[in-house]
N, C-alpha and C positions, 0 to 999 in steps of 0.2 A: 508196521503192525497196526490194525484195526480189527477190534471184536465182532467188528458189524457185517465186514466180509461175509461172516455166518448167516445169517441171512439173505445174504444175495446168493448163496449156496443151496440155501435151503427153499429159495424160491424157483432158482435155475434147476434144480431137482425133482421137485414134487409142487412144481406150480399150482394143479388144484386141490392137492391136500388141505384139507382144515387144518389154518394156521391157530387161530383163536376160535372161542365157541365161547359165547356169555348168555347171560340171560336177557340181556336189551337189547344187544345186535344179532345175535343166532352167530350164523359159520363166515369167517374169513377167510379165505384161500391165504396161500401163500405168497400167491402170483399179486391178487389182491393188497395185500398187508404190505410188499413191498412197493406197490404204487404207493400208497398212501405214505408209506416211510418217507418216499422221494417226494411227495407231498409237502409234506411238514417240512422240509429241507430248504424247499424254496418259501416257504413263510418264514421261516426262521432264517434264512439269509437275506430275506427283504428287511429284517431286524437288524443286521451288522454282525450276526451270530456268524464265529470262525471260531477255530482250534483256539481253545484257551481261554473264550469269554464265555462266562458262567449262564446257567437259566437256570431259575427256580420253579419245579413243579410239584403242583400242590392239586393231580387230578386221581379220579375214580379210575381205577383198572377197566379198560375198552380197548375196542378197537386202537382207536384215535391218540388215546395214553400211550401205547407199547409203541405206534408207528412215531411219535414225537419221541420217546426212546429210545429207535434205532436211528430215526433222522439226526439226531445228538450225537450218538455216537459213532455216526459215520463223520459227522463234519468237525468232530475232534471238541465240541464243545465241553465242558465239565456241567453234569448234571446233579441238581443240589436239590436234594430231598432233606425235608424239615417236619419232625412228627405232630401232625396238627393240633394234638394238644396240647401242644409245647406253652406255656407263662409266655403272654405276649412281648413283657421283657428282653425275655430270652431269644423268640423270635424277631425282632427288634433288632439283637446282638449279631444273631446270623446274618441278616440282611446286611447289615454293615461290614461284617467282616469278608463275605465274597466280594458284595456290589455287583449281582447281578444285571445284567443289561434287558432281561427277558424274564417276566413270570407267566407261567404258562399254568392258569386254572378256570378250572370251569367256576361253580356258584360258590365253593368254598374261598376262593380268589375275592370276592367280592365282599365277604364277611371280613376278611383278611385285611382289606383295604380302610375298609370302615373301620377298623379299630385299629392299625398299626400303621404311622406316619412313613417310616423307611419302605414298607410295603408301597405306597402309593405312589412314593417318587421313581419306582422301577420305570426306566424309560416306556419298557413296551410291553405289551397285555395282550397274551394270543389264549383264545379259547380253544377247547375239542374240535366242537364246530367249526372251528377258521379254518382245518386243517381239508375238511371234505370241500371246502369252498376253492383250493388252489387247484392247479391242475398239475399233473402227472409231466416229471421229465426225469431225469439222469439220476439214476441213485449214486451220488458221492460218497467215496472213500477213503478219506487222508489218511497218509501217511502217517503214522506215527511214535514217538518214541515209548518202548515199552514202560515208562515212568507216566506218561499222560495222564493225571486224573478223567477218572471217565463217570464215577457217580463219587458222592460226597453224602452221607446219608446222618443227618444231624440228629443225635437224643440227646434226654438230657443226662448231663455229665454228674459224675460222684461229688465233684468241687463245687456245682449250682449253674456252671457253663456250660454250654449245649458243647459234646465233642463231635466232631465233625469222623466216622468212619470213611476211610478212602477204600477205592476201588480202582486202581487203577487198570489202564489198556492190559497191561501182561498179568493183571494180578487176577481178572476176567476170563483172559486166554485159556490159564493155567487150571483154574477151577474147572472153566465147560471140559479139558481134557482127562481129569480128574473123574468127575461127575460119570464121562463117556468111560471111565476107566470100570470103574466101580460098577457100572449098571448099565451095558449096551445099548441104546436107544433100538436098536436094528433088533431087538427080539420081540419088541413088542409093535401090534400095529394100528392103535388105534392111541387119542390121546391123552397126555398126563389129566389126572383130576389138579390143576392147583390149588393149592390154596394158598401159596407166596407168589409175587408179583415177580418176584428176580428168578422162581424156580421156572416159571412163564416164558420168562425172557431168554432163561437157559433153550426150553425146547422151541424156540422159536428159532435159535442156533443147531437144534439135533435134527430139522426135519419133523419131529413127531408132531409137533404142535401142543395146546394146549385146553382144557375145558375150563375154564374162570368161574372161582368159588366166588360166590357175591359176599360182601366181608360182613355180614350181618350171620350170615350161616343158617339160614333159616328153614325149618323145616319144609315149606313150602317150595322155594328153591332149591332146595337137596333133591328134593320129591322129581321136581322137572329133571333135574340134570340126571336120574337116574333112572328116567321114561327118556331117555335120548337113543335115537335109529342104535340098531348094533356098531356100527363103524364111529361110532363117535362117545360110544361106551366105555370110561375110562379102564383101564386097567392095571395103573401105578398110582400112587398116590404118594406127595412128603406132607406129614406134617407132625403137627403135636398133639399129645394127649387130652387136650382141651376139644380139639378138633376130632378126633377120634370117637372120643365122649360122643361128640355130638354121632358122627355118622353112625354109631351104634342103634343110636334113635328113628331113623330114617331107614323103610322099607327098602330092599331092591340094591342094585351095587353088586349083583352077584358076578359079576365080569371083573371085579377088582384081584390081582392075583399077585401082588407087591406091592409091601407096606414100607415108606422109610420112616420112622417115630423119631423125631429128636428131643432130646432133654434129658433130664439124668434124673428127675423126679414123678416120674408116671406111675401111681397106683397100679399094683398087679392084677387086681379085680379087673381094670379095664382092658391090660393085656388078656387076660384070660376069655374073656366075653368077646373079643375078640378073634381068639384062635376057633372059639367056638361057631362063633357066626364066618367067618371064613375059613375052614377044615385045612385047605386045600394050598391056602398064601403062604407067600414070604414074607415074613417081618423082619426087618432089618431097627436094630435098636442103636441110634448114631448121640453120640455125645459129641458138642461142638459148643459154637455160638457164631453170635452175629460179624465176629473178626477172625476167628479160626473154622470152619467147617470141612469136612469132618476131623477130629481128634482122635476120636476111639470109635468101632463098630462093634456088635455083637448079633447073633443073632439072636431075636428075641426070647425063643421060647425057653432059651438055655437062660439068657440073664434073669427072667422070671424064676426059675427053676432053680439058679442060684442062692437066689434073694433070700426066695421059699424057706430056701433049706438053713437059711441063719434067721426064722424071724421075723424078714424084714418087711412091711407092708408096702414098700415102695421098691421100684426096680433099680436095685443102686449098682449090680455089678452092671459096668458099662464094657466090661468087654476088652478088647484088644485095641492098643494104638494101629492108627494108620497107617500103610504102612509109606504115604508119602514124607510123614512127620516125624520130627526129632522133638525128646521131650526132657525135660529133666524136672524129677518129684523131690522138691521143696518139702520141709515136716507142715506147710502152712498152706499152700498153691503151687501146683502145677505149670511150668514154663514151659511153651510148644515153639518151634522155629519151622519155616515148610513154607514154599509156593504157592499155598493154601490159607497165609499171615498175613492179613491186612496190614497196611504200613502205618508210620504214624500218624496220630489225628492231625486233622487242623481244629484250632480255636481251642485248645487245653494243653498247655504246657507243660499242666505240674500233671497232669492224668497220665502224658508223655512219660513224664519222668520216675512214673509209679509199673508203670503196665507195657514198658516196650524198651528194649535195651540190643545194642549190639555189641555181639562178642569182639575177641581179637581179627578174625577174618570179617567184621564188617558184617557178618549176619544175622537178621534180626531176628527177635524173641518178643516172645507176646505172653504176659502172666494172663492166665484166666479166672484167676481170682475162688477159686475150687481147691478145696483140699481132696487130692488124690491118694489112697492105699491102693497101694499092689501085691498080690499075693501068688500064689500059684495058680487059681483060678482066671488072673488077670486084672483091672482094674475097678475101684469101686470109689466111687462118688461117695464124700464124708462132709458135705455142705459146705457153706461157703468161708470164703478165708474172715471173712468177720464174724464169727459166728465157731464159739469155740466145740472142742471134737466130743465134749460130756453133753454139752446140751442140744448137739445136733441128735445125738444117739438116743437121749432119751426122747427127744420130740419124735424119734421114731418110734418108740416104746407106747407114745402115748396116741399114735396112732394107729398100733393095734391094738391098743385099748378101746377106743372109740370107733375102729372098723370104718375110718375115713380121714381124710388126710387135711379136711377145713379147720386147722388150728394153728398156733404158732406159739411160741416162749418168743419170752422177754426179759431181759434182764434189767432193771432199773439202776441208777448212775448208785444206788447204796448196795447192787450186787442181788437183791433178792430178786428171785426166780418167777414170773408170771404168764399164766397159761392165758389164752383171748380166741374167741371162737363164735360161734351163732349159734351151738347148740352147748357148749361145756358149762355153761353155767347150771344147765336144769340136772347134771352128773356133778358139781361141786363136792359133796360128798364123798362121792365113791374115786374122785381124783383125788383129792387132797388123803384119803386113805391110800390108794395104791401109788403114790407119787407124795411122798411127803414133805419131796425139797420142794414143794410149790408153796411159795407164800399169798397167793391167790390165783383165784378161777374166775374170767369175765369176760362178758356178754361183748362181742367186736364183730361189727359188719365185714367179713372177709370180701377184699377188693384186692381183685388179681392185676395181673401184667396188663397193660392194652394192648401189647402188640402180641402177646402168647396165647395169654387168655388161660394160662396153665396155673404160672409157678403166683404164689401171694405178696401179694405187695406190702408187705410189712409197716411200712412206715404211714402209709394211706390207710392202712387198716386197724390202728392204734388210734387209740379213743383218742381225743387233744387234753384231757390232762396226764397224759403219760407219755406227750411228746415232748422234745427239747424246747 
């Protein structure tokens, strides 16, 4: 078994189809994208790169990134993603704990070098650029066992150590047949809008190909990507509510006709503004994460429409389990099992021994750390397992009070209740009257996820004296 076959499928196919489309290189054929795959294969076997020795990449979404992607995972190598603002420490940790033989970055590589000792001793340092510099031969495809780690995707861990997310060869397979399950590639004929790098690399496997969101999201860039010829006009899109936010802002998009949203905290203002400015879409509202995808589906306008109807300023009915997934609802978090269940990490033991278990027959389980209610309409999202079921409820109370969802409670180690926000303090007053269990109301620069850009990052967003 090899994932990358798909690509030599979908080149053998639709040769001049636009594989990639960014804003620095414009259109990649397919025919194209896997030259260059086979490119990077022979740079990266002039390195000693075979089945099972590691490379760390640390480049920009391009051409040249996705074709050192597929060249990896044709030559069976494990590819080891490290989230660049990882505590140099940390990243320090990972380096030592794979010992990759290969980092492959463009100028962030370079910064990388300068400040992190195990970074510099990587034997060998291939740039983007090195990749257009080889020439074109055989695109390789090893054999392999469906256990292969094929990506290794390091953040930082709940314990202070990076855990290392696997992906292995069948664990790859399984999702693109999943993905094809759930949403035909073959109805639609022009390409995905991305705006995840691995949703990219999926339709780089469908044939459809892909349009590359620039990760800044900038109105400018939106602007271009939605002045692009008809044929290269997206008309799916995955992403999050953060991302959504944005495309609201940005003219044009009218060829968009399928939404995937994932997260289980999306403001229903944004769904609503939404259905408005596309009449005509599909919204699909997916509850997951980055080791289970998908978990539960819904269709949007109903989970909205649920929410509505209890109150709730946030879209919490998530809808229906999957139905590839086996689940079992904990009074604390939710446990999901399924061909769709990242395996265990590397580089956290005790994270192992908190979030991943195998039953009697050997098969695994993944907590997701979410308190799930199920009821006759289906399931609803009740925050998260550290974070108790009165104070998530009222933090939704107090975000239809304030008619926006930039605030957070806190509890401090003596138990009293504190509200933090960028605007709650100039309503002090009229909070602390309509919410009396708050022992204070204060002023906190709301700093979100880096990688979502959605959900609040609580503990970055807590002033330092109300930290541990």
């Amino acid at each position: 078994m090899n994932c990358a076959v798909r690509l030599l499928n979908s080149a053998s196919e639709f040769p001049r189809r636009t594989a990639l489309w960014s804003e620095k290189h414009d259109g990649v054929t397919f025919r194209e994208m896997l030259d260059l795959a086979s490119q990077a294969q022979r740079l990266f076997r002039r390195c000693e790169v075979k089945p099972g020795v590691p490379v760390v990449m640390a480049a920009s979404p391009g051409p040249e990134m996705f074709a050192a992607l597929c060249g990896l995972l044709g030559l069976g190598a494990p590819i080891v993603l490290i989230e660049p603002w990882m505590p140099v420490d940390r990243i320090d940790h990972v380096i030592q704990l794979m010992k990759p033989k290969v980092f492959f970055s463009g100028f962030l590589g370079k910064l990388w070098g300068l400040r992190i000792p195990t970074v510099r001793k990587i034997p060998h340092w291939v740039t983007p650029a090195d990749v257009r510099r080889q020439s074109s031969s055989e695109y390789i495809i090893e054999d392999l066992p469906c256990s292969s780690q094929a990506i290794i995707a390091f953040s930082s861990g709940t314990t202070g150590m990076p855990k290392g997310v696997v992906r292995t060869q069948g664990f790859m397979w399984e999702l693109h047949d999943i993905f094809v399950g759930l949403d035909p590639p073959s109805q639609w004929a022009t390409p995905d809008l991305a705006v995840f790098p691995n949703i990219a690399l999926y339709h780089l496997g469908t044939g459809r190909g892909a349009v590359l969101v620039p990760s800044k999201w900038s109105s400018r860039s939106l602007a271009r990507i939605a002045q692009l010829p008809r044929h290269l006009q997206p008309e799916t899109v995955t992403c999050g509510p953060a991302f959504l936010k944005t495309l609201l802002r940005v003219p044009g998009f009218e060829s968009l006709k399928d939404f995937h949203v994932g997260g289980a905290l999306t403001d229903c203002w944004i769904f609503d503004k939404s259905f408005q400015r596309w009449p005509d879409a599909r919204f699909t509202h997916v509850y997951g994460g980055s080791e289970a995808e998908p978990v539960a589906l819904q269709e949007a306008r109903l989970g909205v429409r649920l929410s509505k109807e209890r109150g709730l300023f946030q879209t919490l009915s998530v809808g229906q389990p999957a139905p590839i997934i086996r689940w079992d609802i904990q009074p604390d978090s939710v446990w999901v099992s399924g061909p769709n269940v990242a395996p265990e990490y590397v580089g956290d033991t005790a994270q192992n021994l908190r979030t991943k278990k195998r039953d009697a027959d050997g098969r695994l389980w993944h907590c997701m750390g979410d308190r799930i209610q199920e009821d006759d309409a289906g399931w609803w999202y009740s925050g998260r397992s550290s974070q108790s079921l009165a104070d998530f409820a009222m933090e939704q109370r107090i975000y239809s009070f304030l008619n926006h969802s930039g605030a957070f409670l806190f509890r401090t180690p003596d138990k009293s209740l504190h509200l933090f926000g960028e605007t709650v303090d100039a309503r002090t007053t009229e909070l602390r009257k309509a919410f009396p269990e708050l022992a204070g109301v204060h002023y906190a620069k709301i700093v979100r996820d880096r990688r979502h850009r959605a959900r609040i990052d609580r503990n970055a967003s807590l002033p330092k004296q109300f930290r541990n």
